[in-house]
C-alpha positions in Angstrom: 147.7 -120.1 -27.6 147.5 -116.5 -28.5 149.7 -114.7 -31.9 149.8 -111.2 -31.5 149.7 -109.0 -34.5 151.4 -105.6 -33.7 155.3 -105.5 -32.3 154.6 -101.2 -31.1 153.9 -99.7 -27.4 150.5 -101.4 -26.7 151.5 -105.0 -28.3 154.5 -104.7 -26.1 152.5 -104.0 -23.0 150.6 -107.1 -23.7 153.7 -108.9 -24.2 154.9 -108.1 -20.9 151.9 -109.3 -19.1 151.6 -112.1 -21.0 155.6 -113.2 -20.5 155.1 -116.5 -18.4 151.5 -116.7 -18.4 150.4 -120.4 -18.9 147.3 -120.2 -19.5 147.4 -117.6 -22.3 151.1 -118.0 -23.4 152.1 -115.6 -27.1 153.7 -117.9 -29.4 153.7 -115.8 -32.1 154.6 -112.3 -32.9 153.7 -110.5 -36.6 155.3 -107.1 -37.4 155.7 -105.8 -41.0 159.5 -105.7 -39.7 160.6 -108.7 -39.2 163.4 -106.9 -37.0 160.8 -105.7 -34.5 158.9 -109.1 -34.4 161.8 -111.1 -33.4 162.7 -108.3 -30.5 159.2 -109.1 -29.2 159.6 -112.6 -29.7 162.3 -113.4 -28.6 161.4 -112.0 -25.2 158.7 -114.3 -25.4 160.1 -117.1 -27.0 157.7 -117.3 -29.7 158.3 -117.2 -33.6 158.7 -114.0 -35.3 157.0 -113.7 -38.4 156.9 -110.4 -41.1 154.2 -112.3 -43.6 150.8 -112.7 -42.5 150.4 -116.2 -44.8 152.6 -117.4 -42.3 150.1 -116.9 -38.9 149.6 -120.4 -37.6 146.1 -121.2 -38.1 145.9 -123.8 -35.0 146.2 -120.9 -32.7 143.1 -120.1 -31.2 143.0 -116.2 -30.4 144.8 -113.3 -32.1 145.2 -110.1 -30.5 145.5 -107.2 -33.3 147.7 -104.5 -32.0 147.7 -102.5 -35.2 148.3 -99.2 -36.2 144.5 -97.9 -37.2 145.4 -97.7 -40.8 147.0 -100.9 -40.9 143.7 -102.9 -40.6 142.4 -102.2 -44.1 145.8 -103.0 -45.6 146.2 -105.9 -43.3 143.1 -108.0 -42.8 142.3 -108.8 -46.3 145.3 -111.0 -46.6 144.4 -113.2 -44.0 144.8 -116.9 -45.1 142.0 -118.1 -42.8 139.4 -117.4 -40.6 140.2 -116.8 -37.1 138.7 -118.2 -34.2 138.8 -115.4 -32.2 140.0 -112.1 -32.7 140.2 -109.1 -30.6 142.0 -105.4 -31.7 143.1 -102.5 -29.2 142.3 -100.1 -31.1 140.3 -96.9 -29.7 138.9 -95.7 -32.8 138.3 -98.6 -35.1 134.9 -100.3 -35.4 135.4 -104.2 -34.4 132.7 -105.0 -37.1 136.0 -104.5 -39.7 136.9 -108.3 -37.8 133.3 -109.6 -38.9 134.3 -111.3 -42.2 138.2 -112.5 -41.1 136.7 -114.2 -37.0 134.2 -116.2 -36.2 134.1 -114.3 -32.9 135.8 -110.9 -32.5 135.6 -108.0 -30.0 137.5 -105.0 -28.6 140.2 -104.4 -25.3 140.9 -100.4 -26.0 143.8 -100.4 -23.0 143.3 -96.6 -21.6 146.6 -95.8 -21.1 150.0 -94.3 -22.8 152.5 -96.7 -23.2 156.3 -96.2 -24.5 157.6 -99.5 -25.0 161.7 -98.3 -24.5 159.9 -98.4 -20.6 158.9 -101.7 -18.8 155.0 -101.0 -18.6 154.4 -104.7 -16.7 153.6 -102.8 -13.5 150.9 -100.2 -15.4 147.8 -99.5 -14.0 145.8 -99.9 -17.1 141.7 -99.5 -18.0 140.4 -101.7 -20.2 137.9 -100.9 -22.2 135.9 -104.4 -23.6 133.3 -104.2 -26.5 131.8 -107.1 -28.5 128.9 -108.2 -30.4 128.6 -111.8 -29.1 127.4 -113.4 -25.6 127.9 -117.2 -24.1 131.9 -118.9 -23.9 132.9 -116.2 -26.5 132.3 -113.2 -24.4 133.2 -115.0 -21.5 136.8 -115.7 -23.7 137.4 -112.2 -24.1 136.7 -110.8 -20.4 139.5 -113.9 -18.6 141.7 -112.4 -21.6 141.2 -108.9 -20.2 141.3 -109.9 -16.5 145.0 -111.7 -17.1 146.3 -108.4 -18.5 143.9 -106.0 -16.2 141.9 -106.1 -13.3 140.1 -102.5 -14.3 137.6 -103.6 -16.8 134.9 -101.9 -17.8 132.0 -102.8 -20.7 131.6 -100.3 -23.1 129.7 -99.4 -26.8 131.6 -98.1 -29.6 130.5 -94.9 -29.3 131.3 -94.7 -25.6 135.4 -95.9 -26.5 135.3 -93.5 -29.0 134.3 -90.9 -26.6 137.1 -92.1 -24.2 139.4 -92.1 -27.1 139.0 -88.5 -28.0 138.8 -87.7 -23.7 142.2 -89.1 -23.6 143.5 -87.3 -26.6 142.8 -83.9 -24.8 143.8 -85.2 -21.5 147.1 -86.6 -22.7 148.4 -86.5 -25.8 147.5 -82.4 -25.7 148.7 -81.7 -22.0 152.0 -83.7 -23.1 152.3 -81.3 -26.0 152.1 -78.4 -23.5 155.0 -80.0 -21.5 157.3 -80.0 -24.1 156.2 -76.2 -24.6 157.2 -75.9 -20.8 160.1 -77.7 -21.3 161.3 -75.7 -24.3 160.8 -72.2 -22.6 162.8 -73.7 -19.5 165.7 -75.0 -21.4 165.7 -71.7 -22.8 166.2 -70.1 -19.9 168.8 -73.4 -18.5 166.3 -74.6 -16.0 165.4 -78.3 -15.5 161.9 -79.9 -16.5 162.4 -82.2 -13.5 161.3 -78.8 -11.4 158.1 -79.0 -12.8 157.3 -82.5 -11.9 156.2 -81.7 -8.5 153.3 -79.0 -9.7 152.3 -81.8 -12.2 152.1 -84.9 -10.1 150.0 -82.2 -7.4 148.0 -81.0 -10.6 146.9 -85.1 -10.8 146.3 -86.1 -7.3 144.1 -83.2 -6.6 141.6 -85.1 -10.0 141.2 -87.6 -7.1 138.8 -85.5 -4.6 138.3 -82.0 -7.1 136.1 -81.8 -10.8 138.7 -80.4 -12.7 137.2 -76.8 -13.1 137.6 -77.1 -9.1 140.9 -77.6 -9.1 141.9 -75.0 -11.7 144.2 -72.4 -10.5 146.6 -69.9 -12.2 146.3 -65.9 -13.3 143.0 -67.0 -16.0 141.0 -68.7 -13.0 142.0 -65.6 -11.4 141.0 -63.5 -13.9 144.5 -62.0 -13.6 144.7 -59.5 -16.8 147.8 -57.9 -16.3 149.8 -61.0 -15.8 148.0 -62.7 -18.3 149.3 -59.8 -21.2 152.7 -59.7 -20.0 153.1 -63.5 -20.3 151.7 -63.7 -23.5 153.8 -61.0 -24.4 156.6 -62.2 -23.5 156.2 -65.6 -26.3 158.1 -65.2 -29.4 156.3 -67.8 -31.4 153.1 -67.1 -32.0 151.8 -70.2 -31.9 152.4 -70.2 -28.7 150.6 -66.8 -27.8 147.5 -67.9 -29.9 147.4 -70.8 -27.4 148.2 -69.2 -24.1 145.1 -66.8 -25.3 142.8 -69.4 -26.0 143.8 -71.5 -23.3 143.0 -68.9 -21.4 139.6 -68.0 -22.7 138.7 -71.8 -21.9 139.8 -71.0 -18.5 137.7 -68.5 -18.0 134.7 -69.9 -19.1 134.5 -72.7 -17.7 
């Protein structure tokens, strides 16, 4: 039986997959808001707790879905040692789980996740890491195979290194659609016309390197359209980024 610390977008992903699953079933759900525990709980049918004194010791793996900052707060009031312990976290060292588990590893899931979205049908990496070998390990990778069946071994260093890939890959191209999106609703045109360029853009990552598949006036080396463009932004944020942007462009 498995209690899941966490109650945001990646402990609700695991929640989904885990809905009906017998032979890993969630009975328990801590959040530091009670409120959001029992939402995931109650999807689950498991308790909902807001005090981690209250984790039910007899359970024999915890999944910690906490916010990075969280852990340090978090972990030192644990009133037992778990059995096993495994944290999603892309950044965090798993050696902060060495005093609080007797067996403790990593599954970073490589993915976005907005839990107000059903995320069961995700394609999702997982990224495993661990310290250990024998049953433990082998606990760890059926875990991962019931939420994912893209699993891939990795070091610390290496998820960290996917971490920060993923950060300029997604959460930095996402920033630059909501610039898109500004500058069309500006001009009272839809975002959902852009969706066509930027499921194209993806597909083409499939058979193209990325500097392959670059197109636009900066590949081109297109100066005059380039200035007028960047003339043409009021904020300068904006302009400083187109420019750079740009220079990236170009020399790559």
């Amino acid at each position: 039986m498995i209690t899941l610390l966490g109650s945001g977008n990646v402990a609700t992903w695991i929640a989904q997959r885990f809905r009906d699953n017998s032979r890993f079933p969630i009975t328990q759900v801590y959040s530091r808001s009670l409120e959001h525990a029992q939402t995931l709980a109650e999807s689950l049918g498991a308790q909902a707790i807001n005090d981690v004194r209250l984790l039910n010791a007899d359970n024999q793996v915890f999944i910690l879905s906490l916010a990075d900052n969280a852990y340090e707060d978090v972990l030192p009031q644990l009133p037992f040692t778990m059995p096993a312990a495994f944290m999603t976290s892309g950044t965090v060292s798993c050696r902060c789980l060495a005093n609080y588990s007797d067996s403790y590893g990593v599954i970073y899931p490589l993915q976005t996740f907005t839990k107000s979205q059903f995320m069961r049908g995700l394609t999702v990496p997982l990224c495993l890491e661990s310290d250990y070998a024998g049953d433990r390990k082998e606990l760890m990778w059926e875990l991962a195979r019931n939420l994912s069946p893209d699993c891939y071994e990795v070091s610390e260093s290496q998820r960290a290194r996917l971490h920060l890939a993923a950060v300029f890959a997604c959460n930095f191209s996402n920033a630059l659609y909501n610039v898109a999106y500004k500058l069309l609703k500006e001009n009272d045109l839809p975002f959902k016309m852009l969706i066509p360029l930027l499921h194209q853009t993806v597909q083409k990552m499939k058979t193209l390197t990325p500097a392959e598949a670059q197109t636009g006036p900066a590949a081109r080396r297109d100066m005059n359209v380039m200035h007028k463009q960047m003339e043409s932004l009021d904020d300068p944020r904006y302009k400083e980024i187109y420019r750079l942007m740009s220079e990236l462009i170009m020399d790559a």
